[in-house]
Steps between C-alpha positions, in 0.01 A plus 500: 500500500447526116423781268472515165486874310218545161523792311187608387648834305830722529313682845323221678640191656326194700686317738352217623628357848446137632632294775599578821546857543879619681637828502815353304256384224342854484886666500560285213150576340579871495872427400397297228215757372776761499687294317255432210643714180149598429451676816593893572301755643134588479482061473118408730521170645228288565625297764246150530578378846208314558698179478732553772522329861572784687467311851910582559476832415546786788461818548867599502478259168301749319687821622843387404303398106359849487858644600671260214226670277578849592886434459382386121203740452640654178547108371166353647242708344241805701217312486398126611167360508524229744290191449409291805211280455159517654445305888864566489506739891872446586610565151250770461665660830868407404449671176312835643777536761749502195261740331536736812923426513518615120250797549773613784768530256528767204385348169315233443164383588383119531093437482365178693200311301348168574422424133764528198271672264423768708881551573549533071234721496652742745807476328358601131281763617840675538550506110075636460526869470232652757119522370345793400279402759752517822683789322218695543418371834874648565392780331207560769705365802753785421183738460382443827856508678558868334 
């Protein structure tokens, strides 16, 4: 399994993975992201998976990754956009049952998307303040809840 790590500023990473997928070559993924001087907290990763061969990968596989990326949570960033490619169903499902491990644990949250640009979307609508618009709709939800 390879990975290679782009920075595209000081709070957002890509990490694209290729090859065939193990559980040793994720370890070392998240090892080697923690590893990366640029990275500290509040760091989003958009992790691009859609290359991967994930035909050896297991259930237990993808529990003992998300328990590697608890162990490291304050070194492998809160929030991951997970990239899996469209027509891709076992990666899709591999990646949603790691979605489900990580929402389990206490920080963190990992987002599965079939298409790359809707995964960096998600991931810089976190630096857009609200609209006026939904603050007011807030504004009116809270209204109605009094």
């Amino acid at each position: 399994m390879e990975f290679e790590f782009t920075w595209i500023d000081s709070s957002l990473v890509v990490c694209r993975a290729s090859g065939k997928a193990s559980a040793d070559g994720f370890v070392a993924l998240l090892k080697a992201l923690a590893a990366q001087p640029e990275f500290g907290p509040g760091v989003r990763v958009l992790a691009d998976h859609s290359g991967l061969d994930v035909s050896s990968i297991s259930a237990a596989d993808i529990e003992r990754i998300a328990e590697v990326r608890a162990q490291n949570a304050n070194r492998v960033g809160t929030r991951t956009a997970l990239v899996v490619g469209s027509s891709a169903p076992a990666r899709y499902g591999l990646a949603r049952m790691s979605e489900a491990y990580v929402a389990s644990q206490r920080d963190g949250s990992v987002k599965v998307f079939e298409i790359f640009d809707e995964g960096m979307a998600w991931l810089r609508a976190l630096d857009s303040p609200p609209s006026s618009e939904s603050q007011a709709e807030s504004v009116e939800i809270a209204a109605d809840l009094a």
